[in-house]
C-alpha positions, -999 to 999 in steps of 0.1 A, spaced: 702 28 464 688 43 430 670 70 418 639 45 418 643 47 455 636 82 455 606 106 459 601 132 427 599 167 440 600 184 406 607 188 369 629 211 356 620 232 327 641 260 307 624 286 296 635 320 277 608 345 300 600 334 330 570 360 333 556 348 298 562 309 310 544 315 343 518 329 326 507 300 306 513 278 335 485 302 358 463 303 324 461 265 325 452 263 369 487 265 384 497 287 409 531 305 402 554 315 433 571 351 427 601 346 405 635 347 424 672 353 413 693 324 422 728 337 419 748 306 420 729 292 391 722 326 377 689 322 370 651 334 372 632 310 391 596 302 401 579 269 407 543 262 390 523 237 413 485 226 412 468 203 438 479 164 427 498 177 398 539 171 393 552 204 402 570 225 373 604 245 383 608 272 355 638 286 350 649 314 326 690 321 322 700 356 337 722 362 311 743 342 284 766 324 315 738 308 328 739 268 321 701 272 313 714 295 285 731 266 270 700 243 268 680 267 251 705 275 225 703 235 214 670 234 219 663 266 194 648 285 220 620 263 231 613 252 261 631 222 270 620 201 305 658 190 311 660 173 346 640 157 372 648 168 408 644 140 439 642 150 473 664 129 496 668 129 532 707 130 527 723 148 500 759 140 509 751 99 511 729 97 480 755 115 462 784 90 475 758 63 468 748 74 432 786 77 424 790 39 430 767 34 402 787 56 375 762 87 383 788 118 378 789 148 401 784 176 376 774 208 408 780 197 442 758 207 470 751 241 472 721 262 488 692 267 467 675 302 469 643 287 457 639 262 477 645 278 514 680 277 511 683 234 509 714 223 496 706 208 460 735 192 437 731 182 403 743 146 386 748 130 354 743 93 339 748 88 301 717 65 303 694 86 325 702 123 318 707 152 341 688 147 379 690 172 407 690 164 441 671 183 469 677 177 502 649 178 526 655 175 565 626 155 583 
């Protein structure tokens, strides 16, 4: 199994105001869910979505501990679209499966606040960047 395998359920993109990002996103067709705290990533997050469009998950740091904090401070402040999120039917075996192939666990499962409280972990691959995983029950 590989990420190829998998079904893209969003793109992750830090942002410095959530607000001001949303608004370009509703200027430009999307529709913007209300913006929630997530307080075991501490951030701001709200999804952007438009009919047959990727969907967008925007997410501003809470404060200066927030990992999102970190991307924008290399990437000057900009915006910065820094992973691709899959939704997989189970978390735990993609995971074990992924880690065969030299993908490293960087944030196990946890529930995500955003996303109806579905366990999502993050991984790494020196080749491929950072990915998320969402876990979506049938």
């Amino acid at each position: 199994m590989n990420i190829s395998d998998f079904k893209i359920h969003h793109i992750g993109v830090a942002v410095a105001d959530i607000e001001s990002a949303a608004e370009v996103y509703r200027e430009n067709g999307y529709l913007c869910t209300t913006p929630v705290f997530d307080p075991l990533q501490n951030v701001n997050i709200c999804f952007a979505e438009k009919p047959d469009e990727l969907r967008a998950e925007l997410l501003a740091p809470a404060d200066e501990r927030s990992p999102v904090s970190d991307i924008l401070k290399k990437s000057g402040g900009e915006p910065e679209v820094y992973h691709v999120c899959y939704a997989v039917s189970d978390i735990d075996q993609t995971i074990s499966d992924l880690r065969k192939e030299r993908w490293l666990l960087v944030k196990p499962p946890v529930p995500a606040v955003a996303c109806g409280n579905a366990r999502v972990a993050f991984l790494y691959s020196k080749e491929a960047g950072l990915i998320e995983l969402l876990e979506e029950k049938s």
